[in-house]
N, C-alpha and C positions, 0 to 999 in steps of 0.2 A: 504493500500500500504506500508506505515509504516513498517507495522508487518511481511507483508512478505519479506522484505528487509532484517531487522532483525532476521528470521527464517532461511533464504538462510544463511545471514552471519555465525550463530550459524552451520548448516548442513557443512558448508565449515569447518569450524573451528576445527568442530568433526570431517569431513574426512582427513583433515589435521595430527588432532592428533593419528586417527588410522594407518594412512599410518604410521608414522614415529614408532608407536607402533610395528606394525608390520612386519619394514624394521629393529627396533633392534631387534625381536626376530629373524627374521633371520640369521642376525650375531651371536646372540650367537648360535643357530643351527648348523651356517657352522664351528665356532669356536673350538663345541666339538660336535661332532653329536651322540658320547655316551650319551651325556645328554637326550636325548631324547628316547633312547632307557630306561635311569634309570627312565625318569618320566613316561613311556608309562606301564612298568611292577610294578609299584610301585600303579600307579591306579588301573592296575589289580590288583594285589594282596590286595589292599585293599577294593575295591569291591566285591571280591571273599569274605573275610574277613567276610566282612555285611551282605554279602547272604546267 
């Protein structure tokens, strides 16, 4: 019982710290949405690269 109290706490903990992961990558998204465009063709071209 222990352990899964402490398992729940840990899963909250992690979704916690994704959510907040995730709500700043948003901001910086909406901040410059050309960013995203420079990291989206920058993967491409370097996968292209490898290939």
């Amino acid at each position: 019982m222990e352990a899964n109290t402490l398992l729940k706490d840990e899963l909250t903990r992690n979704k916690d710290f994704y959510i907040a992961r995730v709500t700043q990558i948003e901001s910086l998204l909406k901040l410059s949405p050309k960013v995203l465009d420079l990291i989206l063709s920058l993967v491409y071209s370097l996968s292209f690269y490898y290939n």
